[in-house]
C-alpha positions in Angstrom: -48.6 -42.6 10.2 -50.7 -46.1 10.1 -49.3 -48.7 13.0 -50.1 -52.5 11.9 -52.0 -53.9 14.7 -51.5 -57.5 16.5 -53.3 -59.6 14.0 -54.7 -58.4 11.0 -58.7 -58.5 9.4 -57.1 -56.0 6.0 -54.4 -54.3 4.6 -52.8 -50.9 6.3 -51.9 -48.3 3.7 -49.1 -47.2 5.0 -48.0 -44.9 1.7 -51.3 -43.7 -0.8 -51.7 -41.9 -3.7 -55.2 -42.1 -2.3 -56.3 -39.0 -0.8 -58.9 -40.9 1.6 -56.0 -42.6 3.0 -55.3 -40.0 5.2 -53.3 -41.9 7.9 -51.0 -42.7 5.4 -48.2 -41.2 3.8 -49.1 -39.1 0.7 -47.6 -40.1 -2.9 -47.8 -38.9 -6.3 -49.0 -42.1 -8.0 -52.0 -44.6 -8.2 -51.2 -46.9 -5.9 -50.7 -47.9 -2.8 -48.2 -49.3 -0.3 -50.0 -51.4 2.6 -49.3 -54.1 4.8 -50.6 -56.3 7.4 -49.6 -58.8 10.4 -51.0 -62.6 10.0 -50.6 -64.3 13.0 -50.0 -68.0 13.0 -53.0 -69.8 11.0 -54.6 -66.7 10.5 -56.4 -65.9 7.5 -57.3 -62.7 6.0 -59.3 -61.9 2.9 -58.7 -58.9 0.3 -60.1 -57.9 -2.8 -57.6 -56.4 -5.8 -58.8 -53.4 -6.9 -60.4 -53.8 -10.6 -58.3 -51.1 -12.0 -54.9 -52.5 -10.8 -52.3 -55.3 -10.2 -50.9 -56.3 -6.6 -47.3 -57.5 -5.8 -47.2 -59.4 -2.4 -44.0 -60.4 -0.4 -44.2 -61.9 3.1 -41.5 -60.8 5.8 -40.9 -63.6 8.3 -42.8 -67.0 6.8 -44.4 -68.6 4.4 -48.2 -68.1 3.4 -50.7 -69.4 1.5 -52.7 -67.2 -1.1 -55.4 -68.9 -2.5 -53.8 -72.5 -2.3 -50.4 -71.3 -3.3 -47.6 -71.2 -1.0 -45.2 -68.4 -1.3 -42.5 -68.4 1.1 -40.8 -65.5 2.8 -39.2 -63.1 0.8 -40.5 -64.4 -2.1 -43.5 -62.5 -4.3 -46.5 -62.6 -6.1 -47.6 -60.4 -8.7 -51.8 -61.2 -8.7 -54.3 -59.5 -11.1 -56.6 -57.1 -10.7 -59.9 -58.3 -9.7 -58.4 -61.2 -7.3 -60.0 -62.0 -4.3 -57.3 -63.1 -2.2 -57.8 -65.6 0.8 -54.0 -65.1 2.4 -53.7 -67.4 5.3 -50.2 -67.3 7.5 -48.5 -70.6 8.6 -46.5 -68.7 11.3 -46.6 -65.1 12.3 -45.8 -62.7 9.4 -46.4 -59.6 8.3 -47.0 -58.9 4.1 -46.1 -56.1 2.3 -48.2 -55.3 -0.4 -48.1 -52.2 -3.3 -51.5 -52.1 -5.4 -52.2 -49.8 -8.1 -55.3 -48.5 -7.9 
């Protein structure tokens, strides 16, 4: 099983219906269930997979993806195709599920 390091530089799937995620948990459907830790002011970049959507909810604070703030708890459905520039205002960690 996938451990989320310190800081993040990209998502860790942690459940995958991707069978090159092999750290992660296997599931029956195209997508997958990742997350990552943000440190405070870290930023992170990710690119939404072409074929999918993403659904984003931080944990512990706010961030800011692509000049929107979305708080903790709340989500974010993005489109597929999106490059996202996530950047944390305090330490965080994001849960994210992306169809692929």
């Amino acid at each position: 099983m996938s451990k989320l390091p310190a800081s993040a530089t990209d998502f860790v799937a942690l459940a995958s219906g991707d069978p090159a995620d092999t750290d992660a948990v296997q599931i029956n459907t195209d997508a997958q269930v990742m997350a990552a830790r943000l440190a405070a002011r870290q930023e992170l970049v990710h690119q939404v997979a072409s074929s999918g959507k993403a659904y984003l909810v931080p944990t512990d604070a706010a961030i800011i993806i692509n000049g929107m703030r979305v708080d903790a708890l709340d989500g974010l459905l993005v489109d597929s195709g999106t490059a996202l520039t996530i950047r944390g205002h305090a330490a965080t960690d994001i849960l994210m599920v992306e169809l692929i």
